[in-house]
C-alpha positions as CSV (number, residue, x, y, z in Angstrom):
1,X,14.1,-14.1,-45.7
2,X,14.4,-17.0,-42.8
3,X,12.7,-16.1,-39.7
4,X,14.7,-15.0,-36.5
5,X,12.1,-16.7,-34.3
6,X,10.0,-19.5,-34.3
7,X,7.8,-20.4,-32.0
8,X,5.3,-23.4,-32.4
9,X,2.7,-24.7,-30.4
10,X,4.3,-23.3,-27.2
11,X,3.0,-24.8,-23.8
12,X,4.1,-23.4,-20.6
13,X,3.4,-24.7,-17.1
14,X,4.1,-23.9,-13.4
15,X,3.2,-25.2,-9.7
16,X,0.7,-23.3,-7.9
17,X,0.8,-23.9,-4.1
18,X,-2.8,-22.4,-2.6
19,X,-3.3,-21.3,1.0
20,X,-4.5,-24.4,3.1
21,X,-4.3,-26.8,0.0
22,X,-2.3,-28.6,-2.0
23,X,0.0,-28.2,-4.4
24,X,-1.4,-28.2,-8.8
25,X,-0.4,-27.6,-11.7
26,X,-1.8,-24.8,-13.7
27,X,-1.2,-24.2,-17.8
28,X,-0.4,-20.4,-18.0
29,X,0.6,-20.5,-21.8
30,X,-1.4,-23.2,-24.5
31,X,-1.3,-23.4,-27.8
32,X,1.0,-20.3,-28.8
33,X,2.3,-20.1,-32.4
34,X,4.1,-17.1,-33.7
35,X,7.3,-16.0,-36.6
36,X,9.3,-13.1,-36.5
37,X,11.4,-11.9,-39.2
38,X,14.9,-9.2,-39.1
39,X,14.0,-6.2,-38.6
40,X,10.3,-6.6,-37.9
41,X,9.0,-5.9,-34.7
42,X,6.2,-8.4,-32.7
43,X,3.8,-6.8,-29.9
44,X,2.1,-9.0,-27.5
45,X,-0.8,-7.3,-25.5
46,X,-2.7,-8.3,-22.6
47,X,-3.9,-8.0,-19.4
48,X,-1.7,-9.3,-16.4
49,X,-1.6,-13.0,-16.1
50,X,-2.2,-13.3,-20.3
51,X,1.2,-15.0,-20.4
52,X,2.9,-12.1,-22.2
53,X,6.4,-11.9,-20.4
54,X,6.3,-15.5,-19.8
55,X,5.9,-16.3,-23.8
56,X,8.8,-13.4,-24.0
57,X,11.2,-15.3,-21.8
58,X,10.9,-18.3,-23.4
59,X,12.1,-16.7,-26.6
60,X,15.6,-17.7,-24.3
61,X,14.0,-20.8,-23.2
62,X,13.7,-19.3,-20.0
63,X,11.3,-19.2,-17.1
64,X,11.5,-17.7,-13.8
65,X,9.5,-18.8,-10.6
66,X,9.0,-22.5,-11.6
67,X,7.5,-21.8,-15.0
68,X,8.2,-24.8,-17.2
69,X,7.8,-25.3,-20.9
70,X,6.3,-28.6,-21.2
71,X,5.4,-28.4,-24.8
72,X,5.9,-27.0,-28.3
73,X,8.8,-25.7,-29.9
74,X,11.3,-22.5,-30.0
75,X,14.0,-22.1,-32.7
76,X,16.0,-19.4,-33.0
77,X,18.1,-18.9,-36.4
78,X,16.9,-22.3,-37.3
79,X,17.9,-24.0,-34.1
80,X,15.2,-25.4,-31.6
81,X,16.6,-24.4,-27.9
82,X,15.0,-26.3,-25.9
83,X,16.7,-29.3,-27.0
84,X,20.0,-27.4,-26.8
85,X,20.8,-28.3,-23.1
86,X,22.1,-25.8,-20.5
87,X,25.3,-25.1,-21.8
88,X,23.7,-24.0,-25.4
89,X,21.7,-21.9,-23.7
90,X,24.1,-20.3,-21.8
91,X,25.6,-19.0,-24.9
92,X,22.7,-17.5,-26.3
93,X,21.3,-15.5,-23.7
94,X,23.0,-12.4,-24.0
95,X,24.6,-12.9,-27.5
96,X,22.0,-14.2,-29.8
97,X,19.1,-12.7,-27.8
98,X,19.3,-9.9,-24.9
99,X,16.5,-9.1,-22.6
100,X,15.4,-5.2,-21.3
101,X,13.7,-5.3,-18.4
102,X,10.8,-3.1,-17.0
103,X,12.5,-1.4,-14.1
104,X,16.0,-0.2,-15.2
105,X,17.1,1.1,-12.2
106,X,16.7,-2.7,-10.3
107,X,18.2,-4.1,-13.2
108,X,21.7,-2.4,-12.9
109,X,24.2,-2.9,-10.2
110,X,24.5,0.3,-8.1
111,X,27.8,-0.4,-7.2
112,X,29.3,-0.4,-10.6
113,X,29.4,2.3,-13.8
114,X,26.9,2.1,-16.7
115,X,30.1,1.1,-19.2
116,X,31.1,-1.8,-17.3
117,X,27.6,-3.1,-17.2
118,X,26.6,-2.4,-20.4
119,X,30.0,-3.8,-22.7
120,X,29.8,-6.8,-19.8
121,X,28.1,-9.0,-22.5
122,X,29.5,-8.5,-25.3
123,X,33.2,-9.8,-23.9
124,X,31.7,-12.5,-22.2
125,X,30.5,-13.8,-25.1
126,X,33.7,-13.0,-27.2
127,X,31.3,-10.8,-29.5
128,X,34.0,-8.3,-29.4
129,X,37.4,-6.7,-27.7
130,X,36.8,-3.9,-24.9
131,X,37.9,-1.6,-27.1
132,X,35.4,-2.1,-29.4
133,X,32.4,-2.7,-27.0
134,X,32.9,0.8,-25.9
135,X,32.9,2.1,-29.4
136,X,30.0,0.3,-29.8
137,X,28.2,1.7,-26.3
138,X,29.7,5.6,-27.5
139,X,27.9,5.0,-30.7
140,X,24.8,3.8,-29.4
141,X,24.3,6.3,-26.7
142,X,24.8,8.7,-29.0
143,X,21.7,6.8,-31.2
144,X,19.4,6.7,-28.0
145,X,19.8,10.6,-27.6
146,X,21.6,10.2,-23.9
147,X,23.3,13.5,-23.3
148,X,27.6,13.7,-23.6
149,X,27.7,9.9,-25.0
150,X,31.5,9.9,-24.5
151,X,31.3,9.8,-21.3
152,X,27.8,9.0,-20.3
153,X,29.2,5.3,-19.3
154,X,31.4,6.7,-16.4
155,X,28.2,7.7,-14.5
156,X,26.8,5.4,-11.8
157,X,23.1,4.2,-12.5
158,X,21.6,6.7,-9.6
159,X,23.5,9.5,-11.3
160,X,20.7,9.3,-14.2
161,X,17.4,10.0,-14.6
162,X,14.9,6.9,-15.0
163,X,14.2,7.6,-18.6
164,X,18.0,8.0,-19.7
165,X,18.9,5.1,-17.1
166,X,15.7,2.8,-19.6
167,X,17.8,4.3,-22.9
168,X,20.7,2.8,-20.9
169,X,19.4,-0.6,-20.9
170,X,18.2,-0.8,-24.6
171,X,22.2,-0.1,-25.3
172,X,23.4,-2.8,-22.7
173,X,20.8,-5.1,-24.9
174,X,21.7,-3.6,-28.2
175,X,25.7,-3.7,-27.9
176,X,26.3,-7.6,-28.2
177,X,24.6,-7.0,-31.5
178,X,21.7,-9.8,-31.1
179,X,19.7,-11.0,-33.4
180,X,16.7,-10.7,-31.2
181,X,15.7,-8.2,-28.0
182,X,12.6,-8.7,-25.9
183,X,11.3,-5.6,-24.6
184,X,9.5,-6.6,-21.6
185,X,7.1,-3.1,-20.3
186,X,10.3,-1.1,-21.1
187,X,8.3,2.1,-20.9
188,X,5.3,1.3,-18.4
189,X,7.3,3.1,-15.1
190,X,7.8,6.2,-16.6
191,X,6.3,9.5,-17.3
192,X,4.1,10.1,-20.6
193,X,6.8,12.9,-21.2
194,X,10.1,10.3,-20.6
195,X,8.2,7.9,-22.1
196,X,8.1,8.9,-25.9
197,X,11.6,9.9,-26.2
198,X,12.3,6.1,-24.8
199,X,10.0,5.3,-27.6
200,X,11.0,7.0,-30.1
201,X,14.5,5.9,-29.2
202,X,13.7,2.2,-29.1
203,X,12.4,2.4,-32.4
204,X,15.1,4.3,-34.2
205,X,17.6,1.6,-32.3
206,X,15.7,-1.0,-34.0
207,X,15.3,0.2,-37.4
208,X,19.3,1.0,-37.3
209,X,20.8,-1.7,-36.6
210,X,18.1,-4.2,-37.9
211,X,17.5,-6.6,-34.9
212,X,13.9,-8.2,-34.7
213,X,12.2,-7.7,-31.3
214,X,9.2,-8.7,-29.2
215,X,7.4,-5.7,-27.7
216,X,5.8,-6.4,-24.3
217,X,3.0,-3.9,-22.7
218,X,-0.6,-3.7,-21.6
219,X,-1.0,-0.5,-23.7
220,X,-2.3,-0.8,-27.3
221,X,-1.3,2.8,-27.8
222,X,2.1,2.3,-27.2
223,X,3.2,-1.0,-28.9
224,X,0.7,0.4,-32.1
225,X,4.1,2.9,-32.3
226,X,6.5,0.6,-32.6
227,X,5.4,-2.8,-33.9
228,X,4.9,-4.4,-37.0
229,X,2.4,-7.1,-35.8
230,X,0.8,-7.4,-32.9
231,X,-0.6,-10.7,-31.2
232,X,-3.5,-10.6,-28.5
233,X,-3.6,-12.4,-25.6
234,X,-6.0,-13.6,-23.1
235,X,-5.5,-16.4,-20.2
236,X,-2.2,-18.2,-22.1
237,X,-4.1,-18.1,-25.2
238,X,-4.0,-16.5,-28.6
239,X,-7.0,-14.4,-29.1
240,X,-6.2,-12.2,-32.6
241,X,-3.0,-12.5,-34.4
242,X,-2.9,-9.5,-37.4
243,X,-0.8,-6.3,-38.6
244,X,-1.1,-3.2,-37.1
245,X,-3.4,-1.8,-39.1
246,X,-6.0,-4.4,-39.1
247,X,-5.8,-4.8,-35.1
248,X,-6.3,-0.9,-34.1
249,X,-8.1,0.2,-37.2
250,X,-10.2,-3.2,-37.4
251,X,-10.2,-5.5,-34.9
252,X,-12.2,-8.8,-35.5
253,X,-12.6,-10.1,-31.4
254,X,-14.8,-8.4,-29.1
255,X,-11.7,-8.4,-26.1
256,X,-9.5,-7.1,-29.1
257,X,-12.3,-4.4,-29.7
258,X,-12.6,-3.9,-26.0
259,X,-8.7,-2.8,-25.8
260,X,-8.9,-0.5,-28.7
261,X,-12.1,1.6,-27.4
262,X,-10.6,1.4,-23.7
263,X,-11.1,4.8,-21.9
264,X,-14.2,5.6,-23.4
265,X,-15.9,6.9,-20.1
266,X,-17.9,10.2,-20.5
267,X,-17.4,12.0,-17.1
268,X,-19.1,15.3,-17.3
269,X,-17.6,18.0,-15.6
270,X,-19.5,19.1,-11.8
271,X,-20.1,23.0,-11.3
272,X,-18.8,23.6,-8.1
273,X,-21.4,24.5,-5.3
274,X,-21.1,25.6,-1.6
275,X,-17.9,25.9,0.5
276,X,-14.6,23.3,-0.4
277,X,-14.3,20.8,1.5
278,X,-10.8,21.2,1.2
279,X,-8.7,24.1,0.6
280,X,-4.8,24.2,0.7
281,X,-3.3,27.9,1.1
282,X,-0.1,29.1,0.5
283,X,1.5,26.0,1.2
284,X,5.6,25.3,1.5
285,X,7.2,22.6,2.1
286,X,10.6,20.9,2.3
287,X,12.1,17.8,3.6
288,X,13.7,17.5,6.6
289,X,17.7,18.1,6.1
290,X,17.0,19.9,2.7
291,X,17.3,23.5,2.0
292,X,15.3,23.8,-1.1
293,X,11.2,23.8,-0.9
294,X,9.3,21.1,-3.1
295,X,6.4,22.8,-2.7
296,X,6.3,26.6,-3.3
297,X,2.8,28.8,-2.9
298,X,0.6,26.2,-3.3
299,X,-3.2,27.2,-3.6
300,X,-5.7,24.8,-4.4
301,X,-9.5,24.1,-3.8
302,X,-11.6,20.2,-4.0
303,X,-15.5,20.7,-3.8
304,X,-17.7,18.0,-2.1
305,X,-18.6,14.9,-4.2
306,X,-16.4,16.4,-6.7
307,X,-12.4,15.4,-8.2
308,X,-9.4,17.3,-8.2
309,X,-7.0,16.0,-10.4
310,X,-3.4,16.9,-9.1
311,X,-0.9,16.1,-12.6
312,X,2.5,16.3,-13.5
313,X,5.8,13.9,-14.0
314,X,7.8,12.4,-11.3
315,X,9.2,14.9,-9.3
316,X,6.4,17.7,-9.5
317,X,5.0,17.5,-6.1
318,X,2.0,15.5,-6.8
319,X,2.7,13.2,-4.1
320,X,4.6,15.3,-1.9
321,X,0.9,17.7,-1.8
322,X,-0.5,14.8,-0.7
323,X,1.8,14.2,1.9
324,X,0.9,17.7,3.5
325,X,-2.4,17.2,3.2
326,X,-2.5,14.2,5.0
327,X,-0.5,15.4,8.1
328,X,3.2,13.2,7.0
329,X,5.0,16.1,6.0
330,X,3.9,19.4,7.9
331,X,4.4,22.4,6.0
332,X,6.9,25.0,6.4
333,X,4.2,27.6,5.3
334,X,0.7,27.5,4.5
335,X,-2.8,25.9,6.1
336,X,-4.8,22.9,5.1
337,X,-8.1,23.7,5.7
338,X,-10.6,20.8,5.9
339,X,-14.5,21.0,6.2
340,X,-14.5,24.2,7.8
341,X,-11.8,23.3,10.3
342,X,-7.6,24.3,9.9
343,X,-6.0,20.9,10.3
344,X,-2.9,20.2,12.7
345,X,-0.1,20.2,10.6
346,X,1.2,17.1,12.3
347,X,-0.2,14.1,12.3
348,X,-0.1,13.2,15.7
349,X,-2.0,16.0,16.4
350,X,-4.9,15.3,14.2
351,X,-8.4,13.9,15.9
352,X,-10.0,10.8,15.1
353,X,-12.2,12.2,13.1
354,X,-9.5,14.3,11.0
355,X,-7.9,10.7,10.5
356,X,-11.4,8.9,9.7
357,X,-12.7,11.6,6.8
358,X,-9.5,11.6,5.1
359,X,-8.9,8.2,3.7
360,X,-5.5,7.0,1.1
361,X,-5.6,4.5,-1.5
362,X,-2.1,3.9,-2.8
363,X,-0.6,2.7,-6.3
364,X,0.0,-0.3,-5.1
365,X,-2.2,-2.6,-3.5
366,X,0.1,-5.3,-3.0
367,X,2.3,-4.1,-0.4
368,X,-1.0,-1.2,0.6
369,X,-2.5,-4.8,2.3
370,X,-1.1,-7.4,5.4
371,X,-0.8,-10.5,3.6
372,X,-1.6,-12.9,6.7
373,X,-5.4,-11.3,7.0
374,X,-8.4,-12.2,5.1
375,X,-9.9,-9.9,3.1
376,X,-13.2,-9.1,5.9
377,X,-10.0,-8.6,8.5
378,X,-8.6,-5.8,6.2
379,X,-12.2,-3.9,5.5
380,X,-13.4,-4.8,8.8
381,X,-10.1,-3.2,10.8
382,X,-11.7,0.3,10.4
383,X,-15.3,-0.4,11.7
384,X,-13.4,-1.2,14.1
385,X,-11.3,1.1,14.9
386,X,-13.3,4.3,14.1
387,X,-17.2,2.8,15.1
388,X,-16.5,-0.2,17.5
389,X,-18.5,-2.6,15.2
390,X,-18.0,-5.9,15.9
391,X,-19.7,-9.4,15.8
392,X,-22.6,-10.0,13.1
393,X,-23.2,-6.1,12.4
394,X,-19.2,-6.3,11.1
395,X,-19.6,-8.7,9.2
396,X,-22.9,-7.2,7.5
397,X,-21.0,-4.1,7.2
398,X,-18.1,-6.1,5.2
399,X,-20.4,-7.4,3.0
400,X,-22.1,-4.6,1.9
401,X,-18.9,-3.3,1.3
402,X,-17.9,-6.0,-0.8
403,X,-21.5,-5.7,-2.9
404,X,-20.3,-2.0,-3.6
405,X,-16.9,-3.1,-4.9
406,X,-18.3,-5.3,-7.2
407,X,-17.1,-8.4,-5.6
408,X,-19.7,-9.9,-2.7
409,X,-19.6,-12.4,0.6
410,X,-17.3,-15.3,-1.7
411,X,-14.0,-13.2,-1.1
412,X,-14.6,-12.8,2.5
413,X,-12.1,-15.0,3.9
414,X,-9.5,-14.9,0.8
415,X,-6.0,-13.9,1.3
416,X,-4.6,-10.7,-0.9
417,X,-2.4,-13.4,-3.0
418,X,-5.4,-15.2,-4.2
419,X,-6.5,-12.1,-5.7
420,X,-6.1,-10.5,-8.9
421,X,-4.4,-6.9,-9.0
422,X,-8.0,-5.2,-10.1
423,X,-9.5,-7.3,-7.3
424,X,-6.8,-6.1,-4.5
425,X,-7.4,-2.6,-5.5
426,X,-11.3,-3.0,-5.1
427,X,-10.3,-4.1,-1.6
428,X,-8.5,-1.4,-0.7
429,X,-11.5,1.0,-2.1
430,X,-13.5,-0.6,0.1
431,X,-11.3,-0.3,3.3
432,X,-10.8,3.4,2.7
433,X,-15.1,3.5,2.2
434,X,-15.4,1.5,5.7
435,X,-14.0,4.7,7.7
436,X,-17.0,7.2,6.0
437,X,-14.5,9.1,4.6
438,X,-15.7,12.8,3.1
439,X,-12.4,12.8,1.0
440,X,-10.0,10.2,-0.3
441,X,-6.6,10.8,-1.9
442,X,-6.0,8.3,-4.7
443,X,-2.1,8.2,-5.1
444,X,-1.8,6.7,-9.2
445,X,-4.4,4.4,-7.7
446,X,-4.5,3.1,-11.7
447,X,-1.1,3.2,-12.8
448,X,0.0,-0.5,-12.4
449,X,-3.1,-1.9,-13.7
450,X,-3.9,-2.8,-17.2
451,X,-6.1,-0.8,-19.3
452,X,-9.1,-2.7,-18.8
453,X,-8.8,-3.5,-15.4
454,X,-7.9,0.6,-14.7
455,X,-11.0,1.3,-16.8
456,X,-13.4,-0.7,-14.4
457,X,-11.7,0.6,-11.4
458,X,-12.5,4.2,-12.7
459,X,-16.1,3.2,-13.5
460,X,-16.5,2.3,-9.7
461,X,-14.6,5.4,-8.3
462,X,-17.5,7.3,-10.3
463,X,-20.2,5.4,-9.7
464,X,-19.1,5.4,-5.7
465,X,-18.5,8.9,-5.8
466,X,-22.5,9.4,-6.5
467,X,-23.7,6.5,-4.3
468,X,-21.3,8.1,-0.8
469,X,-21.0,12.5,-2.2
470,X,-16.9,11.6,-1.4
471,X,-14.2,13.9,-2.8
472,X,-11.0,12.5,-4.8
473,X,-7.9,14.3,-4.8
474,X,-6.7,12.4,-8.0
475,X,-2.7,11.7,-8.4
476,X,-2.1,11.0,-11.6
477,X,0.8,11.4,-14.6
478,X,-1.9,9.7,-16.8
479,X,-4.0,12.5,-18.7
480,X,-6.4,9.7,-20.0
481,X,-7.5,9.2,-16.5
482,X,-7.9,12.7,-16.0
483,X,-10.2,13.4,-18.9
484,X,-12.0,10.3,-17.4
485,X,-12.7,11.2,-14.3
486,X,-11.5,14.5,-13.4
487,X,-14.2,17.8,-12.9
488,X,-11.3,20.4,-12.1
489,X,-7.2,20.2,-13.2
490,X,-4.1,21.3,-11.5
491,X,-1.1,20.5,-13.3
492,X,2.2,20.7,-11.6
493,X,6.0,21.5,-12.1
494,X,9.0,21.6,-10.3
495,X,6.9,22.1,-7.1
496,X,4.6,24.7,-8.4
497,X,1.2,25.0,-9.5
498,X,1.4,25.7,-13.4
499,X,-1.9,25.6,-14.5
500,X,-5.2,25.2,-12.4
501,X,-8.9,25.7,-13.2
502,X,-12.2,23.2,-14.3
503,X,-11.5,20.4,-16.8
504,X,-13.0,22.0,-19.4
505,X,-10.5,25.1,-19.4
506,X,-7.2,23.7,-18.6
507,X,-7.2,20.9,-21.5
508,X,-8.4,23.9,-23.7
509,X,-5.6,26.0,-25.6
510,X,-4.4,28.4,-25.7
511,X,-1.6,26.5,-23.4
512,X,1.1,27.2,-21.4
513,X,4.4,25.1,-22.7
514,X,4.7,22.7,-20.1
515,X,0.7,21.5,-20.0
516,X,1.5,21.5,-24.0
517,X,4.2,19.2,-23.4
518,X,2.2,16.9,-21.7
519,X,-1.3,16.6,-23.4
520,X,0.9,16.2,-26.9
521,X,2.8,13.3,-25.0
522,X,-0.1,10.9,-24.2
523,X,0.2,8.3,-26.6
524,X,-3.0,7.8,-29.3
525,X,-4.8,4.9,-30.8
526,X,-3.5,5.8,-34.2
527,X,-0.5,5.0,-37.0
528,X,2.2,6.8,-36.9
529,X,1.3,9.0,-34.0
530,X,4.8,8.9,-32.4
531,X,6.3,9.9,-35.8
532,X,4.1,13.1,-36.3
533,X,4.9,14.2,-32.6
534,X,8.6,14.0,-33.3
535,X,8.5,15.7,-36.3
536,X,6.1,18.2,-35.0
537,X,8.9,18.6,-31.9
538,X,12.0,19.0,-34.4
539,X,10.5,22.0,-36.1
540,X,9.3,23.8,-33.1
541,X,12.8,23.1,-31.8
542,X,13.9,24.4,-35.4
543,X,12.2,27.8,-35.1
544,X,13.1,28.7,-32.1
């Protein structure tokens, strides 16, 4: 059978422009060399910066920001296109090979229905009539298990929910009938529970209708469900290259080993002791202009130097809790008491000290940071501002808060874009740490950052947790973190409290459906893990 893909060799390249010097060229992809075959499915894993969606784009001899293929060869079905020219291209980007994106709902237009968007490509490229595009889009929502398929396309893209609106973009890729999709992170945004009915939907899709496809994530877990091979990556480079089997059951590179054991931290669970440091009573709340309550009887209870994981999907109230807690969103009922004290309910109201002991670090770092200060300027604002440090004793303070994150005095006058995204998250670690906070709220503090990277951030929180007795209120979807790092649980739904207690009971059975539904949903480092759970689904469905 001839091979869908080739790619040989494959150098990529692109202009780096450093603050305060010039201009270089950096190699962000050397050496790469991989087939792919109809039908079969290619993962490529590693952490950010490993070249994966780069190598994925120029599958359509594409490359976005400046990227430039300066070497090697792509052919695809036996024709290299890179010596094509523009117009060749042009032909078979959307036809011969379609692209889905990570974030669905900023790659549709808002202003037009799913249908037109999704058929757009296939009469473009002449594949097919109208008529028979949206025979084809019926068909396939009806494959990717989107609810009333014949007339799912006349919704608008914010009139669906992120995981159908994903589904929506595998059909807009899937109806020109390529020979090849890229999957680039198509489940990473999404919610463990949305996430394996993409999954499983994606793979079905593929196995139907035979196209091959490269698989793009930073989870081993996931793309172990769906691929056939899987190729590791590291800095542009090629570090293992096997079949599923041999790279999760046994890997032959310590970084490959690394991946597959990720997670592996043994957080014992705290006894509580003393009084909380935080307790949250009967608390309400709505948005302004809303009639409804997203938070309804909320009763909850965080120890000193201890974490409360707060879990639950998008929606639950997770973030909305913390919003309360923090004085953003006062409560319609309820009291947030704090360290022995009931705290204002506005945050205006609030003392210094009720801002200074409750500290946020947010999911992401890169917009959490002002990107025209150093990193000292960014720790150093709240010595500042809560101690009146200035001068020499700052900048000691700044650097013994760089020591604790792991990093030292060398990143003291770097900018947030010559950081990595572990590095930026440190940073803001140490910024909330500057204030001498007695609790921080950590908002999916882990969620955009790969595996590795998440696990050494973890590792810190811990070992930071014993060095400074701090509290974490711990907002997660993730239950890997939890099990990590977690001493007590509350998971949530639809604005309620479902199941609450230490770690030990609440991922203990008997459960209630819900907390079933999500512990069953993580993915696991094992073959055909996605298959049992769907099966195991059907017949529960089945009996009841």
């Amino acid at each position: 059978m001839a091979n869908v893909l080739e790619v040989k060799n494959l150098k990529i390249e692109a202009t780096v422009y450093p603050p305060g010097e010039k201009s270089r060229d950096i190699t962000i992809v050397n050496g790469v060399s991989f087939d792919l075959k109809p039908g079969k499915v290619l993962g490529l894993i590693g952490e950010s910066g490993a070249g994966k969606s780069t190598i994925g784009l120029s599958a359509m001899a594409y490359g976005r920001g400046g990227v430039r293929i300066t070497g090697g060869e792509v052919w695809l079905n036996g024709r290299d296109i890179l010596a094509g020219g523009l117009s060749a291209l042009r032909k078979l980007r959307g036809a011969e090979v379609t692209y889905v994106a990570q974030s669905a709902a900023a790659a549709f237009n808002p202003a037009k229905k799913l249908m037109e968007q999704i058929i757009e490509a296939s009469i473009e490229h002449k594949r097919c009539s109208k008529a028979d595009a949206e025979k084809r889009a019926i068909a396939l929502f009806e494959k990717l298990g989107l609810p009333d398929p014949e007339n799912f396309g006349n919704r608008y893209p914010h009139q669906v929910s992120g995981g159908q609106l994903q589904r929506a973009m595998t059909a807009l890729a899937l109806c020109p009938q390529p020979d090849l999709v890229i999957f680039d992170e198509p489940t990473t945004a999404l919610d463990v529970t949305t996430q394996i009915d993409v999954l499983a939907a994606i793979k079905d899709a593929i196995r139907d209708t035979g196209v091959a496809a490269l698989y793009i994530t930073h989870d081993l877990a996931v793309v172990a469900q769906v691929s056939d091979d899987i190729m590791v990556l590291q800095n542009g480079k090629t570090v293992e290259y096997a079949d599923v089997d041999t790279i999760i059951n046994n890997p032959a590179e310590d970084y490959t080993k690394a991946l597959v054991s990720v997670r592996s931290i043994d957080h014992k669970e705290m006894v509580p002791e003393g009084t909380p440091l935080l307790r949250a009573s009967g608390v309400n709340a709505r948005y302004s202009g809303t009639k409804f309550d997203v938070l309804k009887n909320i009763n909850l209870e965080l120890y000193p130097g201890q974490t409360l994981a707060l879990v639950g999907e998008s929606g639950s109230g997770k973030s909305t809790m913390a919003r309360v807690i923090t004085g953003l969103l006062p409560p319609r009922d309820g009291e947030i008491e704090f360290d022995g004290r009931i705290l204002s309910a506005d945050l205006k109201s609030r003392s210094n000290d009720d801002l200074r002991e409750l500290q946020m670090i947010y999911q992401m770092a890169d917009v959490a940071m002002n990107p025209r200060q150093t990193v000292g300027t960014i720790i150093g604002r709240p010595l500042e501002f809560y101690f009146g440090i200035k001068g020499a004793e700052k900048r000691r303070r700044i650097i013994e808060l760089l020591d604790e994150i792991e990093m030292g005095e060398a990143f003291i006058d770097r900018y947030p874009a010559e950081l990595s995204g572990g590095q930026k998250q440190r940073v803001c670690i140490a910024r909330a740490l500057a204030a001498k906070p007695k609790l921080i709220i950590c908002d999916e503090v882990t969620s955009a950052l790969d595996p590795l990277v998440a696990d050494g951030i973890l590792k810190l929180l811990l070992n930071l947790q014993k060095i400074e007795n701090v509290s974490y209120l711990f907002i997660t979807h993730d239950l890997a973190t939890v099990r990590a790092i977690a001493d007590s649980i509350a998971v949530m739904y639809q604005g309620r409290v479902v199941r609450y207690g230490p770690k030990s009971q609440v991922l203990e059975p008997p459960f209630d459906d819900y907390t079933d539904l999500l512990l069953s949903s993580v993915p696991e480092m094992k073959l055909g893990w996605l298959e049992d759970v769907i099966a195991t689904r059907k017949m529960e469905s089945a009996g009841n």
